[in-house]
Structures are given as C-alpha cells and as structure tokens.
C-alpha positions in Angstrom: 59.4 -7.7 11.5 56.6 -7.0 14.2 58.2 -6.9 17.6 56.0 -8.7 20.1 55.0 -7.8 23.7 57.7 -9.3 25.9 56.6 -12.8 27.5 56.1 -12.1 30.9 53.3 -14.7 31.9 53.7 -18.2 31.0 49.9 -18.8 31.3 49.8 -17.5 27.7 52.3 -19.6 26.4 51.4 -23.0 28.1 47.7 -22.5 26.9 48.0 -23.1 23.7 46.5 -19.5 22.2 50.0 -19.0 20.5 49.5 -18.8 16.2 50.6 -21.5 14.7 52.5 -21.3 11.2 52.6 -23.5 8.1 49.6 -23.7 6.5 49.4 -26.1 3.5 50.2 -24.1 0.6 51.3 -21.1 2.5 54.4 -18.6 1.8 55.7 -19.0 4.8 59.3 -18.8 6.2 58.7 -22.3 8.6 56.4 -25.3 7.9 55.7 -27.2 10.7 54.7 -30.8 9.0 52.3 -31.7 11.8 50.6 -28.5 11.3 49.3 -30.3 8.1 46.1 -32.6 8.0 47.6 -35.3 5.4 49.2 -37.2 7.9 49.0 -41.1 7.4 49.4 -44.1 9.6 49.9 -47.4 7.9 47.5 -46.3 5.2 45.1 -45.0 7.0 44.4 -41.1 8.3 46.1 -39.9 11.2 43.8 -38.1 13.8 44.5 -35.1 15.1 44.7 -36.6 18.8 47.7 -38.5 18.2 50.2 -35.8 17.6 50.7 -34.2 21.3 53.6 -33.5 23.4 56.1 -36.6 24.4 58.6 -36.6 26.4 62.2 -38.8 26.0 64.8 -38.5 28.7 64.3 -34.7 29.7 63.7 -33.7 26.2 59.3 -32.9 25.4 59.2 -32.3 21.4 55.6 -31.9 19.8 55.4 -35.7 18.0 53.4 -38.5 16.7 54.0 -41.7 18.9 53.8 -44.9 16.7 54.4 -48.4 17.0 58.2 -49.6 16.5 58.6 -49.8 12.5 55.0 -48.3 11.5 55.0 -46.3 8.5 54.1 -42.5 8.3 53.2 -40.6 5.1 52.6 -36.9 4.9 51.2 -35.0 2.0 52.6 -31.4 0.5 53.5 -29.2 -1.3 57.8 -29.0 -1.5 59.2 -25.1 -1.7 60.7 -24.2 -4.9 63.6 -23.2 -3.4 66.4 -25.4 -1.9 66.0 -25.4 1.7 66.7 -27.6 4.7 64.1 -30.8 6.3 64.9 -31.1 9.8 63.7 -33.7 11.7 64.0 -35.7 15.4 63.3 -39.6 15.8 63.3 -42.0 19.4 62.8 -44.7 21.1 60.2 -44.1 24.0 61.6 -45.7 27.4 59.6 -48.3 28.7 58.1 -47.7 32.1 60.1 -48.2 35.0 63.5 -48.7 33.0 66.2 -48.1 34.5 68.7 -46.8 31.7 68.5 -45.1 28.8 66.2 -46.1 25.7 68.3 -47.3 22.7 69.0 -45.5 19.4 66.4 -45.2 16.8 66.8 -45.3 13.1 64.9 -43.1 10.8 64.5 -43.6 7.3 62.5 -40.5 5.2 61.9 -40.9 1.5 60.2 -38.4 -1.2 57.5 -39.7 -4.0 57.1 -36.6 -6.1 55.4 -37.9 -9.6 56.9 -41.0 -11.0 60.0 -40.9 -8.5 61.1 -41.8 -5.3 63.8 -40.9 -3.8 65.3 -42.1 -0.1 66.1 -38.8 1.5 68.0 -40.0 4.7 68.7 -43.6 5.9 70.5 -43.9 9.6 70.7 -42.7 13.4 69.8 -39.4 13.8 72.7 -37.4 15.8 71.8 -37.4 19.7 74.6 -35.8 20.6 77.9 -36.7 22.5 78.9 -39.6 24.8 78.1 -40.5 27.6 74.6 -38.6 27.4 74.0 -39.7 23.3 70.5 -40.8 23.0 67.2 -39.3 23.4 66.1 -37.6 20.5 68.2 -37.7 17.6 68.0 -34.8 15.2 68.8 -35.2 11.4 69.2 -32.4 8.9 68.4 -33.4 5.4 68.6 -31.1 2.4 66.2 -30.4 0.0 68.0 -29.4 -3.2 66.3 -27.3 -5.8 63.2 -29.6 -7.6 62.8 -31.1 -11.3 60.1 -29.1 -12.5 59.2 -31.8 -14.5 57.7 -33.4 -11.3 55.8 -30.6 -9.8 55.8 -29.8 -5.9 53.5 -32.0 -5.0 54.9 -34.3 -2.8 54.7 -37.0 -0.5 57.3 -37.7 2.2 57.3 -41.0 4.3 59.0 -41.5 7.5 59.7 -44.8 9.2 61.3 -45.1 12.6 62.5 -48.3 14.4 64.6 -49.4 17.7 67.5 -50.5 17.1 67.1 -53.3 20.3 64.6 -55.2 18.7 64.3 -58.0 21.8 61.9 -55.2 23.6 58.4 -54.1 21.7 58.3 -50.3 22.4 57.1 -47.2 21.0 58.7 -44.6 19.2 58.5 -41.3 18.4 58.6 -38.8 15.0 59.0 -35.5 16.3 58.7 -31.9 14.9 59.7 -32.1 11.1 59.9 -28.7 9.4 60.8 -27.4 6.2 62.9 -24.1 6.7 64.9 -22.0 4.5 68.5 -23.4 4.0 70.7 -21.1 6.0 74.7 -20.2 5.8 77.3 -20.1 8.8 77.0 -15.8 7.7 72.9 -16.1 8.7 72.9 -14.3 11.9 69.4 -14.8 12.8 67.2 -12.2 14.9 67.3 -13.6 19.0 64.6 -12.8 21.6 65.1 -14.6 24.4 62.7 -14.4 27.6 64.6 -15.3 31.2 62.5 -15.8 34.3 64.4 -15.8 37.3 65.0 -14.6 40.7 67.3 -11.9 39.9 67.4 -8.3 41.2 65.1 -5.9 40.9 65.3 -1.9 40.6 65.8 -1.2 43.9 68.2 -3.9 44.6 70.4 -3.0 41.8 70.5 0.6 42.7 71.9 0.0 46.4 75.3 0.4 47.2 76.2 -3.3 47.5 75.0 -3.9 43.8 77.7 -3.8 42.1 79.5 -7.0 44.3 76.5 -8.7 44.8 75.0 -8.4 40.8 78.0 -7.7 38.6 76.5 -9.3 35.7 72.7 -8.0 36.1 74.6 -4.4 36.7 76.3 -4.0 33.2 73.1 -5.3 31.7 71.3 -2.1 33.1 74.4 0.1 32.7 74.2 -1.0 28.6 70.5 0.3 28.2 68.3 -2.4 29.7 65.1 -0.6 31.1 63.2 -1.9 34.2 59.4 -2.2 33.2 56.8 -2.4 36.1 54.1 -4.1 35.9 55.0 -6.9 33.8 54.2 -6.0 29.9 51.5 -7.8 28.5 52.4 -10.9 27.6 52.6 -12.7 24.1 55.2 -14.9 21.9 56.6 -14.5 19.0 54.5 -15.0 15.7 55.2 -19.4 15.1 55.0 -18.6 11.4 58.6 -16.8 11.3 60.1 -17.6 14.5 61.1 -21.5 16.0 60.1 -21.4 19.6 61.9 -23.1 22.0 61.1 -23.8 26.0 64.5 -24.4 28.7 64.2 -25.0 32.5 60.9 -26.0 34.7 58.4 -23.7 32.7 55.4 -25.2 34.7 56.5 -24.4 37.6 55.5 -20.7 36.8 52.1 -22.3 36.5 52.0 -23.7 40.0 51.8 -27.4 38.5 53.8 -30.4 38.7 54.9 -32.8 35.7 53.1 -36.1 36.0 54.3 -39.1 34.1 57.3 -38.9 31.7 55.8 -39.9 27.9 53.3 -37.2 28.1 53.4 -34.6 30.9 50.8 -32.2 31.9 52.2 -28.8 29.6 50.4 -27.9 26.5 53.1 -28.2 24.4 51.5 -26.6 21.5 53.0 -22.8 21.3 56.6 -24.0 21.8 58.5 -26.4 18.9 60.6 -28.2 22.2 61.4 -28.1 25.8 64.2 -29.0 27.7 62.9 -29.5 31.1 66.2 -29.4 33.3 66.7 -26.4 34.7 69.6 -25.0 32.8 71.9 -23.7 35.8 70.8 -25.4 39.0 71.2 -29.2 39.8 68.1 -30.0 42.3 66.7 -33.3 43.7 63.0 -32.5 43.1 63.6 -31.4 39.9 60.7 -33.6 37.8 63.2 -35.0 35.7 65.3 -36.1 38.4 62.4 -37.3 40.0 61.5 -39.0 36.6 64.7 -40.8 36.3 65.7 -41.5 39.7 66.5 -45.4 38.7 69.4 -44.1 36.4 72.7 -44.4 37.5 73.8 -41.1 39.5 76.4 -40.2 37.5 74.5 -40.6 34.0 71.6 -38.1 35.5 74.0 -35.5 36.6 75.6 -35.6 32.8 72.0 -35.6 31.4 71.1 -33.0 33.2 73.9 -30.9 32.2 73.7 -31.6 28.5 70.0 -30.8 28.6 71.0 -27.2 30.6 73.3 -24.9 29.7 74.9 -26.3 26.8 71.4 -27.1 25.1 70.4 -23.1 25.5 73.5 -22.0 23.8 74.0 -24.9 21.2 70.1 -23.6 19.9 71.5 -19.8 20.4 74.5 -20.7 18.0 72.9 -23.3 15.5 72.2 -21.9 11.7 69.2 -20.6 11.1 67.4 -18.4 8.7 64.2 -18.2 10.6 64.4 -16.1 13.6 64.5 -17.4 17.6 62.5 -17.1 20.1 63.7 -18.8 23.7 61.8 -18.9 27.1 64.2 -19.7 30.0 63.3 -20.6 33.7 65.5 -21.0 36.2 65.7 -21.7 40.3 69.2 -20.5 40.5 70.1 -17.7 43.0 72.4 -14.8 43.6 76.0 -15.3 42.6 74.9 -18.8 40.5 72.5 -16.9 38.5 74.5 -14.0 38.1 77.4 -15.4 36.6 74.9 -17.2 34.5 73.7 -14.4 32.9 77.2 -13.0 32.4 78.1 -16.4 30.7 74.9 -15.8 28.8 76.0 -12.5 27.6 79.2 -13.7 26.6 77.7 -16.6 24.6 75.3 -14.0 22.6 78.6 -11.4 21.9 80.8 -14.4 20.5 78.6 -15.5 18.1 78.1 -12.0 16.9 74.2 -12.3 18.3 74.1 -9.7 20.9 73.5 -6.5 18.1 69.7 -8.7 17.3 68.9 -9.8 20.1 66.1 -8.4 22.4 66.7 -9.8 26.1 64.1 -9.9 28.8 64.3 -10.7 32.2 61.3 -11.8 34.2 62.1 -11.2 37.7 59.8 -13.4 39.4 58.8 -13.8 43.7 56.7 -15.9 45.6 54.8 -19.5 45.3 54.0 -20.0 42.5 56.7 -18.0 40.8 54.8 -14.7 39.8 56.6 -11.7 37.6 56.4 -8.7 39.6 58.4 -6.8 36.8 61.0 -7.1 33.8 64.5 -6.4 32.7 63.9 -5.1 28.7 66.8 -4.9 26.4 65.6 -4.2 22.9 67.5 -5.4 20.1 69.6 -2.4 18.4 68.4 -0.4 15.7 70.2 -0.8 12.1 70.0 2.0 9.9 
C-alpha cells in the first residue's frame, strides 16, 4: 500500500479535495453506498444535495435526513464474496430539546431477482447506558450470493422513531459494504494527533524527561521530528475508513453553528466525534450545543464520545485499513499521560507494529502546525 504524506493541515481535509471510493461496479476494498447515484426517496430520485453532513448528540456522520418512516432504495451491484453491511440510523433532536432524541428502528431488506429478503429488523446498538442513543450502528452480514440471482441488487432502508407522539426527522447514515473481517485481522493504523505537545527543543532540555514522560519514549523508540510540517494529504477513501475525533474546526479558525448540520465539510472523513477526546471544556460547541441537558448526562456524553470512542474505532474488526485525525486542547501532564494511554491502547491490541503515528504540534490562534512528531509504521520482511 501507498503511504501518504502525513496530515498536517486540516484545510485539506475539511475541503472536501479528499478521493472518494466506491464507484458503482468498482473492485474496491470499501463501498461507500452514498457514493452511488441510485439513491431513491419514496419512489422518486434522491438528489445529490440531500446527502450532507448531520449531526446527532456530538456524533456528525455523512447521511441522508428523511422524514420519520420514509422509504429509501439504493441500487447495486452485491460483492461476490461474503462480506459485512454496516450501517447507522437516528432520530434527529428537535430544536431546543432538552434531552436526548429517542431510539430509532431500522429495517434494511435485499430484492435481488425474484427474492426479497429482510436483512435486519430492530434498534441499531448505540452503545451503553446512561449515554445509549444517538446513532445506532448495526452490522449485518452479507453471506455468499445464489448465483442464480445475479449481483444486481436493490437494498431498501426504512428508519422510524420509536416516540411516535413527536413528528421528527431522522437520519440513514454512512452504509458501506466492506470485506468481512476476523478477530485475527489486524488492520494497518495511521493515526494523525494535533495537539499542544512538546516540540524538539523542549523535549531535549533537561526537565523533559519529568515534564513529557510519555512524548519522551515516543522519540526515544524512533519517532523523528519533521520541520516544516510535511505536506499534507489523507489517506486514499477507497482502502482506508476515515474517521475525525475532537474539535477539528477549530484548526480552521471557525466555530460550529447549529447542531443538525454544522459548518465542516464533512465529505473526506466517514464520521466525527466532536468532543474533545481528553479535555472537558465549557465552550466546547457541543457543550454549548447541549447546554439544556442535564449536567450529569453531558459530562457522560462527553466522555463516551472522547476517549473511549477513539480506542473502541482503534480496536473494532476491520479488514480495510484506518485512518484517524485527532485534535485535542489538552495540556502538559493531561495530554501526556494521554498519549501514553494511547500507546498502551495501540500495544494491547497488537496494533502498535502497523501503525504510523503523527503528532501535529500546533501554536497560536488559530491552532497552526509549526512541525510534527513522525513514527512510521515498522517494516515486515
């Protein structure tokens, strides 16, 4: 595989100018269903305007926002081999609510030739009480075809509230087809941090050592500091699932405005979790966002969106390879034993070998990368 320039601008990234993969009828590892053009709303085409980015409770997926119960068809072409159809459903919060939307239920059938077949009926998993709802995610397998049937296929998707009293939108977001993967896959990693961390200098004065522990063994085990910034560019969509953590735009010098659709061009990354992952702050816009919740509901969401998100996507299955942009606000001895935590996550899941690590050290207002951290993957014979 290609290795990439490391992502050290996030102007690239937020402007769209990422490839995208999954071209109908295309060998390709990933295929990203709203990538196709056979996209169908109640019968009738879907335009290409009304797939953007959405955002539910902290969480921004790239989705189609429909009306509670609508129906959605999609036409293609179904790989030959078995693999896996992931897919996320919710219920859009109303404006100005002041807790949580409820569930939604998704229901995704196949018409290939003469037969259809109801692929998945229920509530997608949004993870663990107290902070279960959002997007719920669903993993459905595609077992190996009839040939009698052909691959031509059409999959329909419906999703509806479960709290039925309130008319509301609701949301289809980023279904794929990827190849079914095994608890052995040990997918390739590259994973982009931009922080405030140390840079040369500081890590070669005499304090270092107490003040960056973490940041120190990560030079000490080969990383290389890289100034200027290398140019910047993701990973290629069409092999790799892209996924954003922390306040990206703030390396833009924006601010999110409104919470269904805020103001980042979601289109090179497959998600983004907007909390920052290790530091809690009350300006945060998805504290901001939220601020009618209850208190101790927003501190929980915030945490399951952080931290825990990051290394649940580091750890899931996967044959298709990762590629992770982090930001973060958090400071010296937060933000170092972050990284070390990091570290540790990537060694116990027997990740660390394929992973290439770069740390963006940013400065300044707007956050600007003066230079990088670079920790290439290792080499396998």
């Amino acid at each position: 595989m290609k290795r990439r320039s490391s992502a050290l601008a996030l102007s690239f990234a937020l402007a769209g100018c990422a490839p995208r993969g999954g071209e109908e009828g295309g060998d390709r590892p990933i295929v990203r269903l709203l990538d196709l053009a056979s996209w169908r709303r109640d019968g009738r085409p879907l335009a290409a305007s009304e797939i953007g980015a959405i955002e539910v409770c902290g969480d921004v997926r790239r989705a189609i926002a429909a009306d509670d119960g609508a129906l959605l068809e999609c036409d293609l072409e179904l790989p030959a081999a078995p693999s896996w159809l992931d897919v996320e459903a919710a219920a859009i919060p109303l404006e100005g609510e002041s807790a949580p939307p409820p569930a939604a239920r998704l229901t995704v059938r196949c018409k290939a030739g003469a037969r259809e077949t109801t692929l998945y009926d229920g509530f997608p998993s949004s993870g663990t009480p107290p902070t279960a709802f959002g997007f719920g995610s669903a993993r459905i397998e595609i077992v190996e075809l009839d040939k009698s049937l052909g691959r031509r296929a059409t999959l329909t998707f419906r999703v509806a509230s479960a709290d039925a009293s309130r008319p509301r939108k609701v949301a289809l977001a980023h279904p794929r087809i990827s190849p079914r993967a095994t608890a052995s896959d040990r997918p390739h990693v590259e994973l982009d941090l931009f922080c405030r961390g140390p840079d040369h200098a500081e890590l070669l004065a005499p304090d270092a050592a107490q003040r960056w522990p973490s940041f120190r063994r990560f030079m000490n085990e080969g990383a290389r500091w890289v100034e200027p910034a290398p140019e910047a560019a993701l990973a290629d969509a069409s092999s790799f699932e892209i996924e954003g953590f922390g306040p990206l735009e703030e390396l833009q010098g924006e601010k999110l405005e409104g919470v269904a659709r805020p103001a980042v061009d979601l289109r090179p990354f497959d998600s983004i979790a907007r909390t920052d992952p290790w530091l809690f702050r009350a300006d945060d816009p998805f504290v901001v966002a939220h601020k009618a919740w209850d208190p101790t509901l927003l501190r929980d969401r915030f945490r399951a969106l952080g931290e825990h998100a990051l290394f649940r996507e580091l750890a899931r299955p996967r044959r298709a390879a990762l590629h992770a942009v982090v930001a973060t606000r958090a400071t010296a001895s937060e933000l170092d034993l972050a990284l070390g935590r990091l570290v540790a996550h990537l060694r116990a899941n027997e990740l660390w070998d394929d992973a290439a690590l770069t740390i963006g050290v940013v400065r300044g207002e707007p956050p600007t990368p003066t230079g990088a951290w670079v920790r290439r993957r290792a080499e396998h014979p």
